[in-house]
N, C-alpha and C positions, 0 to 999 in steps of 0.2 A: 359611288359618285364618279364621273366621266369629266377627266380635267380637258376643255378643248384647249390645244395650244396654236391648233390653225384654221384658222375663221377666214369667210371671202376675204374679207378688208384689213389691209393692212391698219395700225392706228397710233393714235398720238394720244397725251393729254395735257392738257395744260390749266392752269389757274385763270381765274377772273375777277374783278371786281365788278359787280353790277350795279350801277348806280341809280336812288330814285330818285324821285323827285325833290324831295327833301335836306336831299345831300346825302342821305346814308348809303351807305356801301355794303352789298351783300357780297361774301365771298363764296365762289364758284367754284368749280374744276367740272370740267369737260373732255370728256372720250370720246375723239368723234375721227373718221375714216381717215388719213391722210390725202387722198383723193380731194381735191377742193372741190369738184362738183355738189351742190346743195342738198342735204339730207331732212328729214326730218328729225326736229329735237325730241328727247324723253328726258321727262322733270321728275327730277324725288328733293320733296324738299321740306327738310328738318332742323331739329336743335341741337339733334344731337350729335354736334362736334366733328363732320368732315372729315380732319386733318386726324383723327386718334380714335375716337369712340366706336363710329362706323365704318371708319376705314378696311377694316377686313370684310365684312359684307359687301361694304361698296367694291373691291375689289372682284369680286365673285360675278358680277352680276352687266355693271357700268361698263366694262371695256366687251364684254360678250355682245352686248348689246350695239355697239361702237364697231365692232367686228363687222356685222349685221346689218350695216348701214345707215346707222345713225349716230347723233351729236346726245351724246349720255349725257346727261347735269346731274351733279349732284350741288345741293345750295341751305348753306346755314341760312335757318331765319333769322330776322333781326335782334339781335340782341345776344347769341347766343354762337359756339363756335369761335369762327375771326371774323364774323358781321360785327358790322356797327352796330350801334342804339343799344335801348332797352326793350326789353319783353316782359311784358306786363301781365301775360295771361297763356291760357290753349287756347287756338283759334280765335284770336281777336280782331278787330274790321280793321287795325293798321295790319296785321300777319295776312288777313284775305286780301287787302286791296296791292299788298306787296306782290302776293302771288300772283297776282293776274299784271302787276309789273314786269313779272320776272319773265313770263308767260309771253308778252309782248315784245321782251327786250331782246328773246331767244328766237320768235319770230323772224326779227330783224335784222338777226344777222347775216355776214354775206354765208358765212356756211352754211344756212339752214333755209329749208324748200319753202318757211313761211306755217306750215303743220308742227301744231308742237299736241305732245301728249303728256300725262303727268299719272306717273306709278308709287305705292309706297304702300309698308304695311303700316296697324296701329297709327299715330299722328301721322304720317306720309298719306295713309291712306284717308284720313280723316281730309287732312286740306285737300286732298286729290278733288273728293265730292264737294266740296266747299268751294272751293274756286271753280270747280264745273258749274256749280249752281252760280254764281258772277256771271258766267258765258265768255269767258272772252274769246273773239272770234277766233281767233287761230285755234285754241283746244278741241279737239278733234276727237278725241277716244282721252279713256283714262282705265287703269285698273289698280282699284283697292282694294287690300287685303285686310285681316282681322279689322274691321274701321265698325264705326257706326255712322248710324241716317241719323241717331237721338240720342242730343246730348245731356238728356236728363236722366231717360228712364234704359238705357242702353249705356252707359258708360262707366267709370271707374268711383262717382260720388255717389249715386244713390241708387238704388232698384225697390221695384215696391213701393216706392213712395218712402221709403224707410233710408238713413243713411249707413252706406254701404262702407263700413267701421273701417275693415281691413284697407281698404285702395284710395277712401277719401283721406286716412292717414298715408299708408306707404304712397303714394305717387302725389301727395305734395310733398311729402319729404323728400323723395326720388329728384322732384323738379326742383327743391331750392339745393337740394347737392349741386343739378345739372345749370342752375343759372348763376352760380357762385362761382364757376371756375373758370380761369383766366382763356384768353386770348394767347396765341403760339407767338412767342416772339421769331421764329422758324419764318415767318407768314407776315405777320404784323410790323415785324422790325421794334426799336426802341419804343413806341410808343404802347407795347403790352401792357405794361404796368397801369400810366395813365388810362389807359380805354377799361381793363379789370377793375381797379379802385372807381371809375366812373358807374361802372352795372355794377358793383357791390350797393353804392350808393341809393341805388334806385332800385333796388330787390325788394321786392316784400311778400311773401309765404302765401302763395295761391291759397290757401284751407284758407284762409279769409273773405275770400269773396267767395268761394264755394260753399262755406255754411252762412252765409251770408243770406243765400238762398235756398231756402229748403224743400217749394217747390216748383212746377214748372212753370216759371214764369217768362221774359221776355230777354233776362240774361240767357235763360238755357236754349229757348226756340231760335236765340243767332247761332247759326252754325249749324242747325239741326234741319238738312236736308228734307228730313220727314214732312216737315211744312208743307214745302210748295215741289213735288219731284218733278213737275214740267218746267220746273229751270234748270235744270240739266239737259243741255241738247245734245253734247258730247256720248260718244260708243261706251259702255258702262259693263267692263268684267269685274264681276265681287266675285273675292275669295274665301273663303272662313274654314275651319274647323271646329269639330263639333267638341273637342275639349277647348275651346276659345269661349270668352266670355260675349263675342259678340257674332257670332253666327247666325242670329235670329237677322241683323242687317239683311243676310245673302238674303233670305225668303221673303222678306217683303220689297227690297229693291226688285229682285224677279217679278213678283205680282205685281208690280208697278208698272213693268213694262210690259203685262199678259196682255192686251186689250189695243194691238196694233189701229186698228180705228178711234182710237182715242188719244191717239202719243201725239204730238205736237198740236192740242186744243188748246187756244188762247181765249176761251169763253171766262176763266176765272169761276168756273164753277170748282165746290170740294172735289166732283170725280175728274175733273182737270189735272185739279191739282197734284193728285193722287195716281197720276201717270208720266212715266218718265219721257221725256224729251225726245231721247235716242233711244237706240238698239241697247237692248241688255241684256247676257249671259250671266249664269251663277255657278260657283264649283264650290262644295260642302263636303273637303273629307274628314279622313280624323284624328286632322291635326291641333296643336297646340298652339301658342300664340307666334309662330315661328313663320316665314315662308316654305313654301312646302316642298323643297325641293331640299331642302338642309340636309336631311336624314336626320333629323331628332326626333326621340319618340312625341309620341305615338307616330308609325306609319303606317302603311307606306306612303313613301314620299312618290311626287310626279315629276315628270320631266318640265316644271316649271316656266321656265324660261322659253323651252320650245313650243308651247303655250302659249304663251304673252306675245313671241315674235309673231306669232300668225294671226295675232288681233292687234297690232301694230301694221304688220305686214297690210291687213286687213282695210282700215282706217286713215294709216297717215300716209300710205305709200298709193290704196286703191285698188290693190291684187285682190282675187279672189281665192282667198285661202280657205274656205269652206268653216270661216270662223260662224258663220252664221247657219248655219248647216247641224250648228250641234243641239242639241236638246237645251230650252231656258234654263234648265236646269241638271247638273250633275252631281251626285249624291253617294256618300258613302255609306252602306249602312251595315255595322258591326255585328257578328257573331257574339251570343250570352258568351262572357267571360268571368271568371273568377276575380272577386276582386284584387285589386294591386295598385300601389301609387306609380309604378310605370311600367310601361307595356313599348318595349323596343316595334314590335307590329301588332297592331290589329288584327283578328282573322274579318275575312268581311268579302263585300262586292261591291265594283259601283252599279248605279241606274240611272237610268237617265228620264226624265221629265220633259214630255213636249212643253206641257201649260201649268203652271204654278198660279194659285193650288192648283195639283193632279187631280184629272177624275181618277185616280190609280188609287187615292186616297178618301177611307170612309171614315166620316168621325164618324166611334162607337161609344155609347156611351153606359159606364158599368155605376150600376147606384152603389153605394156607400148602406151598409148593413151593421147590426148586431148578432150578436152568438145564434145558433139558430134555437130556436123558442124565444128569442127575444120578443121584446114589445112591438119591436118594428119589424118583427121577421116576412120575409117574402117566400114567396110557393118556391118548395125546395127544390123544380125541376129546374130554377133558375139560376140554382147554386153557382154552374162552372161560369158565371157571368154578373157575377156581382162582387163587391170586396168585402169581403167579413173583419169584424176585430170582434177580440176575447177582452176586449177592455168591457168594465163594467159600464152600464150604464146608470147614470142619476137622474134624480130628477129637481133639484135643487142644485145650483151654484153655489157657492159658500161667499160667507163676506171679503170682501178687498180690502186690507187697510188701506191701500192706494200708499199715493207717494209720503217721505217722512213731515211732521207738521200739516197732513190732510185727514180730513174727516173720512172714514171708514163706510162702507159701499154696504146696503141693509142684500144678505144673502134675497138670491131672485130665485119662481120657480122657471125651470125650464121643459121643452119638452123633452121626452129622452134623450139623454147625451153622454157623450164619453167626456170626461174633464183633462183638458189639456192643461197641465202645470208643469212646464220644463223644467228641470235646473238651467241656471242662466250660463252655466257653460254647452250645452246643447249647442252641436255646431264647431267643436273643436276638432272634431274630425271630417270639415268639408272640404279639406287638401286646397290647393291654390286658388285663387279668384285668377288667378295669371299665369294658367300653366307652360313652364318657359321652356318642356322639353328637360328639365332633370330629374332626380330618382324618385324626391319624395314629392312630386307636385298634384296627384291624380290623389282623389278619395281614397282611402284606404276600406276596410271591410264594412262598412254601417252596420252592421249586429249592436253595435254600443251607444250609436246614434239611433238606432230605433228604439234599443231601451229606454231611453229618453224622451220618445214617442208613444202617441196613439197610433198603432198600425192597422192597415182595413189590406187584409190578402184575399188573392183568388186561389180557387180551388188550382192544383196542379196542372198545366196546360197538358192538353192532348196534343196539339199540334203546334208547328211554329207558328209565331207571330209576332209580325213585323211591325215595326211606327217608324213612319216620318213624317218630321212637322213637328207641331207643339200644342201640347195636352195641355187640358181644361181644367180646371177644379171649380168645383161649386161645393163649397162649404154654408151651411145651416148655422150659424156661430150667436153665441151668446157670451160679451165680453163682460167681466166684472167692473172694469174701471172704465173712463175714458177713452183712453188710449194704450194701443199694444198690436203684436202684429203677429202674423199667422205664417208657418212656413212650411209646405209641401215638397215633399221629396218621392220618386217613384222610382223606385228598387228593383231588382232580378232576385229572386231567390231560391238560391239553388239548394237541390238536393240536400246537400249537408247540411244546411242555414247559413250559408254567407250570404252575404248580402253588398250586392252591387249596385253601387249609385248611374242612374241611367239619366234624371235629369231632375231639375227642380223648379220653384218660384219662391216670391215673397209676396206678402204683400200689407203695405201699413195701413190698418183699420181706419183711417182718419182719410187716407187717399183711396177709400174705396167707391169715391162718386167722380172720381177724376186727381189728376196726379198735379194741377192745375190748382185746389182748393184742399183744406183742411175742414173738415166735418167731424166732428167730436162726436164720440161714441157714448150713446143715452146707456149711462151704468146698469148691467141686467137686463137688457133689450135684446131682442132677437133678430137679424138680419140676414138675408141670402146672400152672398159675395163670390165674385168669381175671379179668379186670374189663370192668368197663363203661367205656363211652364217653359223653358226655356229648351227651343227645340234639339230635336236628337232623330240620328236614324240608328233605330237598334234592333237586333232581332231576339225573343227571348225562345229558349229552346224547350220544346216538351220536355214536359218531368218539370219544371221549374215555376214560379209563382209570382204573380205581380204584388207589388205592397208599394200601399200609399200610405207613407207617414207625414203626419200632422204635429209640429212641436210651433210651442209661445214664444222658442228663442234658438239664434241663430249666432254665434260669437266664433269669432271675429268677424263674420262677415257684415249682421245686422248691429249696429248701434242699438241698448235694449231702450224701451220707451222709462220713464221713469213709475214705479211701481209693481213691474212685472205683472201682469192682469191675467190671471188665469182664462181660460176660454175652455166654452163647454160646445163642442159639436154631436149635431142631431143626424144621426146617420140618416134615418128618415128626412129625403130632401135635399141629400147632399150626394155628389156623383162624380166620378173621374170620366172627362170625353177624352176616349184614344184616339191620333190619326194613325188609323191602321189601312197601312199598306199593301196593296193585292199583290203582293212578288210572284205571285204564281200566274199570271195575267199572260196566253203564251201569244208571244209574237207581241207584245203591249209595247215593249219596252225596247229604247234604242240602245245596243251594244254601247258600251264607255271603256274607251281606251286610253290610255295617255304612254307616251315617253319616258324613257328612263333619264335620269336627272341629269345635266351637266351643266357646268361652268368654267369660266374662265378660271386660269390657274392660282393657287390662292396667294395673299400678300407676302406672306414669308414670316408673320410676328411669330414669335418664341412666348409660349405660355410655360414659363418656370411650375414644377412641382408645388403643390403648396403641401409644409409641413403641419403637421394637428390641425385641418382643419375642420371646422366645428361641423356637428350634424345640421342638416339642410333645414328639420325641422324637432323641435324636440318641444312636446310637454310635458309640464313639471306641476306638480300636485303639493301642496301643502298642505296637509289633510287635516294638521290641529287649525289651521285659519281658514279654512274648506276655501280655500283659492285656488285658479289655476292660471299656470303662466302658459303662452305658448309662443316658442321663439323661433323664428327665422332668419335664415340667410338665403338673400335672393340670388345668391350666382349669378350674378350679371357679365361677372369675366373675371374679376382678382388681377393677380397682377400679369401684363402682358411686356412683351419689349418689341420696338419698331423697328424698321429695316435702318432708318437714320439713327438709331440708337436711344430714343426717346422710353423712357421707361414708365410705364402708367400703373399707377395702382389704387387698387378701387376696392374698398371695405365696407358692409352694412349689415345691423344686424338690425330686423324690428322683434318687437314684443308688444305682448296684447293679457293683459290682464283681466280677469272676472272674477267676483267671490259671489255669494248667495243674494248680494244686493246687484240690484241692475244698477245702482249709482255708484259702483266699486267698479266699472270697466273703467281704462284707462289704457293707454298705447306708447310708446315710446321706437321712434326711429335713431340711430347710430351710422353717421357715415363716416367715411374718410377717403379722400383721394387725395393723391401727390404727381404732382407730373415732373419727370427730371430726364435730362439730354447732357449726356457727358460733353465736356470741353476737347481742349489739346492736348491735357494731359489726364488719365485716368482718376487722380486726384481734385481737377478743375470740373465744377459744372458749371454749365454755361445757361443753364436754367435749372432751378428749383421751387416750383410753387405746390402750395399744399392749401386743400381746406379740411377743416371740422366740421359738420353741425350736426346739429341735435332737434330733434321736433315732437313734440308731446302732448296730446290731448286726452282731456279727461272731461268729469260733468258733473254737477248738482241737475236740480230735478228742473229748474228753468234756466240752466246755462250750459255749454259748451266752452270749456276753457282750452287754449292753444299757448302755446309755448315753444318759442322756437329763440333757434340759437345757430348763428357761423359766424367762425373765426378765420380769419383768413392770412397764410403767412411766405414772405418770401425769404428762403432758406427758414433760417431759425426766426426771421424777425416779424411778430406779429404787425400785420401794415392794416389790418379791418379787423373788427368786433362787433358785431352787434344782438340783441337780444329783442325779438317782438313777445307781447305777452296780450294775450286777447278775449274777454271774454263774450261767448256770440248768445243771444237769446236762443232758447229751443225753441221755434215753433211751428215742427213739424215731423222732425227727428230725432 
């Protein structure tokens, strides 16, 4: 990393209160030129906490930007930080219509040219497109990192139609830690106390309205760009990484903006709809949930920042910086690696994409086979192109008892099939839903999780072969029960037999006519069903073999359905489509370079050693009560210390339970933080606040139960308490 300490522009920064209409006050801080001549502003704006939480990132990033010639913001949302109000939600129409307040008020100022743009990764990046889809006139350009266009089927609650166990827990628990903790008396003055016990008051544990809704209904489609992408008229750079949970965003924001004779149609037709406003670029490498300039693994990292200023420079200034000159699309796509939960770099290249989808890319599609003599067997010269399993094939489903106190499912015939019966810990080895850049956070070997599977391999490849994009599945399936859900994973399998996870899907039997509707599965019934996989650019090496595994269950990541429903697939009829990549296309393809990273100089916080601290991720096995636990610690930072002497300490551990019943899952989150700022004398503090909470869900066969808990205390004196306990109907999850 390249610390710059002299930038054109001399700079300042200072605090704000932004006021709306309402009377609330959002607090601000602004990096912007000392030169009073009018600049264009850039908005990142979040909850999480300004003055302590993101302070070291903001520092990295806000004053380089400031340096550069413009008026940097960073701005608590409401409710959160040292804003006023309460926050009610993610992405709610008081948080969108604030943004396009904020958007307006930064316009207006005398130091600002009237051009504002709005940056941010994850939530930052989220409201970015969200308040682009508002339009307010001044937003001009925006660029969003790891975000999503969809906030149902692309985010942290559900995938597949199925709910998404690990994140629909850990990141409410995450957010009632983050909306429980006070206001900076630093900031705020005397009146912390009061404004804290006031949003104590009015918290209540987002998993409530999130299982509230189970599927895509008209809570999820606010805020979910995907709707209408000709309401963004604003410059649109998506960033992602392809170990991020939402990099499938880059690719179809790209495609949205393929079709220049169609960008700015106000006919309100669906291909209207379905095309972006403005100009769009996309960059897909392979990174983690991080900005990519950190240096956290996975790299390599890019020169970020010198990036963003030439598409700034681009849009809010009017230069011609050749931002539009680069390919829709930039892409990194990995060399076969061995498996490992972290990989300090990638081996790899990038490529660049004029038009997304690329004609660079062919879907290929390989059928799904058995043993060769099998019943379904296909002409053997077809071999290196098709995927085999040595699973047996039946031709009877066996009975379901279905859920406990349900009538039992009469065994069905089927056509040839391999029987998919998980154990319901399947799935405990899919490493993070949120890889944040630490040791244990990437898949580790799947050999264990394919045991646990139907695998369908290709014969050894002769040649490399590339995929970018996202692979098809077409499964043949016969469910026993109801309801239950299907999960594909597609493997590297090297030489030795390791096995490397390259990418996957879900998907829940009941949203396989739309993600919109619940369709109950006719017990013993036979049905074609496809889904996606979630995209990757990876290259698999000769010598090596592809395998698509097929398992009933997915823990922690799937919530199980109740009954666990065995499923029998029919290789006959059933097929993996690759997007495979012509890398070999000469002269096809635009050169892709970028900069070596740099930023402004970092804030100075002191991260103390931590003693015995716990493993990142450890399961444990109770083998006489066949359970297994699997416990985590997210590293989000521990304890840090501020340049004003503020000392932050931030503790959490989740757990995720399973036994042989799918009604035995259960979750448990653990937090703690304290925030303390020494006095006059090393003995005086001049603040101490602390919370607790606790968040837990669990299930019968038609409920969801939640339990939550924060305590809240100033020094030793507990001043909040309180406990919600809730139980949600299943129906759908």
């Amino acid at each position: 990393m390249r610390y710059v300490t002299e930038l054109p522009s001399e700079t300042t920064v200072e605090d704000h209160w932004i006021p709306l209409a309402d009377g609330t006050r959002l607090a601000a801080r602004v990096w912007r030129p000392v030169d009073p001549t009018p600049v264009p502003a850039i908005l990142e704006y979040l909850p999480y906490r300004l003055s302590d939480w993101t302070a070291p990132r903001d520092a990295q990033r806000h004053p380089y930007y400031a340096g550069h010639g413009y008026a940097s913001v960073r701005v608590d949302i409401r409710g959160s930080g040292n804003s006023d109000g309460h926050q009610d939600d993610e992405y709610s129409p008081t948080e969108l219509a604030d943004g396009v307040a904020v958007v307006e008020w930064l316009a207006a100022q005398e130091w600002c040219s009237g051009k504002v743009g709005m940056f941010g990764i994850s939530w930052g990046g989220f409201n970015a497109l969200q308040v682009a889809a508002l339009a307010p006139e001044a937003l001009a350009a925006i660029v969003t990192v790891c975000s999503t266009d969809d906030r149902y089927d692309n985010d942290v609650h559900y995938t597949g139609g199925s709910v998404l166990a690990v994140d629909m827990h850990a990141w409410a628990a995450t957010m009632l830690a983050f909306c429980s903790r006070p206001p900076d008396p630093a900031v705020v003055g005397d009146r912390w106390k009061e404004q804290w016990l006031d949003r104590l008051e009015h918290t209540e544990p987002f998993v409530h309205t999130w299982l509230d809704h189970q599927t895509r209904d008209d809570y999820w489609r606010h805020g979910s760009v995907i709707e209408d992408y000709s309401a963004i008229k604003a410059a649109v750079l998506a960033v992602g990484g392809w170990n991020d949970p939402y990099r499938d965003t880059v690719l179809r924001l790209v495609a949205a903006g393929e079709d220049p004779a169609d960008q700015g149609s106000s006919d309100g037709s669906a291909n209207a709809r379905r095309t972006l406003g403005g100009p769009v670029r996309g960059i897909v490498g392979p990174w983690s949930h991080q900005y990519p300039d950190r240096g956290l693994p996975p790299g390599p990292s890019i020169g970020f920042l010198q990036e963003t200023l030439r598409w700034w420079d681009q849009f809010l200034k009017g230069q011609d910086t050749g931002a539009l000159d680069e390919p829709a699309l930039r892409a990194w796509i990995t060399e076969s690696v061995p498996p490992a939960t972290v990989y300090d770099e990638l081996p790899g290249r990038w490529v660049g994409e004029e038009r997304w989808p690329s004609p660079h890319v062919r879907p290929t599609v390989l059928p799904l086979a058995g043993a060769p003599g099998g019943t379904d067997d296909v002409d053997d010269a077809a071999v290196a192109t098709v995927l085999r399993t040595t699973a047996p094939l039946v031709n009877r489903l066996p009975a379901h008892p279905g859920p406990a106190g349900g009538e039992p499912t009469a065994p069905a015939d089927v056509p040839p099939s391999c029987l998919v019966a998980s154990p319901q810990h399947t799935g405990i080895d899919a490493g993070r839903f949120f890889p944040f850049g630490n040791d244990a956070d990437l898949p580790p070997d799947q050999r264990e999780e394919d045991g646990r599977s139907v695998c369908f391999d290709s014969a050894a490849l002769t040649q490399r072969l590339e995929i970018l994009g996202r692979a098809r599945v077409r499964l043949r399936l016969t469910c026993a029960g109801e309801k239950g859900q299907v999960v594909a994973r597609l493997c590297d399998v090297g030489p030795d037999g390791s096995s490397t996870l390259v990418t996957r899907g879900v998907l829940n039997l009941s949203a396989r006519e739309g993600r919109d509707r619940v369709v109950p599965w006719e017990p013993g019934a036979t049905h074609d069903v496809t889904f996606e996989l979630s995209g990757t650019g990876y290259a698999v090496a000769p010598g090596h073999r592809l395998r698509l595994a097929v398992s009933s269950a997915y823990w922690p990541w799937v919530w199980p359905q109740p009954g666990g429903a065995a499923l029998a697939v029919a290789p006959a009829g059933s097929s993996l489509e690759l997007p495979v990549h012509d890398g070999a296309a000469p002269g096809g393809h635009p050169v892709v370079t970028f900069e070596e990273p740099e930023q402004a100089p970092p804030l100075g916080v002191v991260y103390p050693e931590a003693a015995d601290q716990r493993p990142e991720r450890r399961v444990v096995r109770d083998v006489a009560a066949d359970e297994w636990l699997l416990e985590v610690d997210p590293r989000y930072g521990g304890t840090r210390i501020y340049p004003d002497g503020l000392e932050f300490t931030e503790d959490a551990l989740e757990r995720y339970w399973i036994g042989r019943d799918p009604l035995s899952a259960r979750t448990r989150s653990d937090w703690s933080v304290r925030l303390r700022r020494p006095g006059a004398t090393p003995a005086d503090l001049a603040w101490d606040a602390s919370i607790v909470t606790r968040s837990e869900i669990s299930c019968d066969a038609e409920h969801f139960h939640t339990d939550d808990e924060v305590v809240a205390r100033d020094g030793e004196t507990v001043v909040f308490e309180r406990r919600w306990r809730r139980s949600i109907r299943r129906t759908a999850g």
